[in-house]
C-alpha positions in Angstrom: -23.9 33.6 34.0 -24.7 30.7 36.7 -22.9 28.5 39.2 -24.5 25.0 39.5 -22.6 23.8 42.5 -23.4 19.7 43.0 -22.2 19.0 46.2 -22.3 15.5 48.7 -20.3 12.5 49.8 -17.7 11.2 48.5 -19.1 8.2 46.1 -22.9 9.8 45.6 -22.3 10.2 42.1 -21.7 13.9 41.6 -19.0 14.2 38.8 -21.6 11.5 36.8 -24.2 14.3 37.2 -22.1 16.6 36.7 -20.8 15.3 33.4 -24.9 14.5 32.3 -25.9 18.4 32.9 -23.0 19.6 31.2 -23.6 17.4 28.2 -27.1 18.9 28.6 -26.1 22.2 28.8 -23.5 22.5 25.7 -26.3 20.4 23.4 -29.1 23.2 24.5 -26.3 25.8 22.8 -25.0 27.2 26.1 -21.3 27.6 24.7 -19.2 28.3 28.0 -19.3 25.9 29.5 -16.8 24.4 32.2 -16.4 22.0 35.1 -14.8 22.0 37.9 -14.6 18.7 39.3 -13.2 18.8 42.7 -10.6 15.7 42.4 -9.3 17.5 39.3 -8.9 20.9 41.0 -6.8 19.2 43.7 -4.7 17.8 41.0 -3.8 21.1 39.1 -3.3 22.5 42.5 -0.4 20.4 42.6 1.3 20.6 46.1 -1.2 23.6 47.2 -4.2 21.1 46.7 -2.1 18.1 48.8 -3.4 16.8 52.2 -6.6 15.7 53.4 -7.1 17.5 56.8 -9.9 20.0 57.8 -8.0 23.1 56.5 -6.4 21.4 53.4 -9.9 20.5 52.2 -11.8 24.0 53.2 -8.4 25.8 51.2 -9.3 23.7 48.1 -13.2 24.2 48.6 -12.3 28.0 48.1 -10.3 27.9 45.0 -12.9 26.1 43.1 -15.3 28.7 44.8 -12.9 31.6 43.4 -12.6 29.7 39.7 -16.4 28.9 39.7 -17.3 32.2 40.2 -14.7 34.2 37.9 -15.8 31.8 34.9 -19.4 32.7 35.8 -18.6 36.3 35.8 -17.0 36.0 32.4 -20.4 35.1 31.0 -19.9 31.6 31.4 -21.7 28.8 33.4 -19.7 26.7 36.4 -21.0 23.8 37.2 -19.3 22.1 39.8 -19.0 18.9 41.5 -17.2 18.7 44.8 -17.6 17.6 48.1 -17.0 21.0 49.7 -19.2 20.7 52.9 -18.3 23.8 54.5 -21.0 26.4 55.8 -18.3 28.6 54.7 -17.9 27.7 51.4 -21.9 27.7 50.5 -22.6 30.9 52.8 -19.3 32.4 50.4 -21.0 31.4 47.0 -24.4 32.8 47.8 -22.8 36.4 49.0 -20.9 36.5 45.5 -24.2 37.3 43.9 -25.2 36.0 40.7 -26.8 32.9 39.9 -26.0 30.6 42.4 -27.9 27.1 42.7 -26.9 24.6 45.1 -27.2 20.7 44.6 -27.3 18.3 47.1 -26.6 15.2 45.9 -27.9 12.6 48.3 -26.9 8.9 48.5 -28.3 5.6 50.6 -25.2 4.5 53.0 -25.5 1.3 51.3 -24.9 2.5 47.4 -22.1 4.9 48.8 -20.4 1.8 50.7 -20.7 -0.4 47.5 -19.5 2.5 45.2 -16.3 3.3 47.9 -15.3 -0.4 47.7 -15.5 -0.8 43.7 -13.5 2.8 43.6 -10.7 1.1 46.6 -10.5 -1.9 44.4 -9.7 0.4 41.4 -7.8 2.7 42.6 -6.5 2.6 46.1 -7.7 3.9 49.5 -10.7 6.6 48.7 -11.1 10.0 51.0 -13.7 11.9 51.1 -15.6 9.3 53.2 -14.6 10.1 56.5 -15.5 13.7 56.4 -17.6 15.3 58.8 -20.1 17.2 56.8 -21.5 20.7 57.3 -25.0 20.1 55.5 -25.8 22.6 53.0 -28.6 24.5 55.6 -31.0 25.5 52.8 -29.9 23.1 49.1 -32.0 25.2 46.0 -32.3 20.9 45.0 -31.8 17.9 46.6 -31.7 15.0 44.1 -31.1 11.2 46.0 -28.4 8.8 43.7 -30.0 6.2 44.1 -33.0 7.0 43.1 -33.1 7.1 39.5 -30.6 6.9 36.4 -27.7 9.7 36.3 -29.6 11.4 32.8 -33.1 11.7 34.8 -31.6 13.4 37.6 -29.6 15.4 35.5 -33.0 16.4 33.9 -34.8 16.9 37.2 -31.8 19.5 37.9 -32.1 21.6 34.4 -35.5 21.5 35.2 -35.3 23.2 38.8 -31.8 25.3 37.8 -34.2 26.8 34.8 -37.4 27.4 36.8 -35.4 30.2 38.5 -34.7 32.0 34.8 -38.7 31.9 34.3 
């Protein structure tokens, strides 16, 4: 069915969008629905999902690509929330065909700085942070954090992601 692929920083709120548009979603009567949250993919990866390098990350970015798209061509609809910022990886998703649309989630260096040290104080050291991004060259939707409350933007995004069914 679809691929909603939210991607950005680490800290820019994507698994809270994430979590809004599939609430959305699954109360609008789309049944199959799934996420696949990046952090969570890593984890049921075990020791295939383990390091933080360049090549650990892009080999993580693919398997969510591969489940993403094999849930989507099962009927159902992926919507995923990862940081992913790999040409590779978002040139990889639109060549699989179907309905792809691609999120970025934008965040003010500020927010994301706050949100990093409230996470640290939590949890431990975050990554994710350091990364060198690879922009996504041409996002369907770019949506800023900061901007306005998680449920509007997850609005503004079934707004956009359903103007392409029209």
């Amino acid at each position: 069915m679809s691929v909603i692929w939210i991607t950005g920083l680490a800290a820019s709120g994507k698994t809270a969008l994430a979590q809004q548009v599939i609430e959305r979603l699954s109360a609008r009567g789309h049944v199959d629905v799934a996420a696949f949250d990046g952090d969570a993919v890593r984890r049921g990866l075990g020791a295939a999902g383990q390091g933080y390098a360049w090549p650990q990350r892009l080999a993580v970015a693919r398997h969510i690509a591969a489940l993403a798209a094999t849930h989507s061509r099962d009927g159902g609809c992926a919507v995923v929330s990862t940081i992913s910022l790999f040409h590779e990886i978002h040139a990889g998703n639109r060549a699989a065909g179907g309905d792809y649309f691609e999120v970025l989630l934008e965040c003010a260096p500020l927010l994301r700085a706050q949100r990093l040290a409230a996470r640290e104080a939590q949890t431990g050291p975050q990554v994710g942070h350091e990364l060198a991004p690879e922009w996504p060259s041409s996002p369907h939707l770019r949506l800023d954090s900061g901007a306005a409350p998680v449920p509007a933007l997850a609005d503004a995004l079934l707004r956009a992601w359903e103007q392409r069914h029209v």
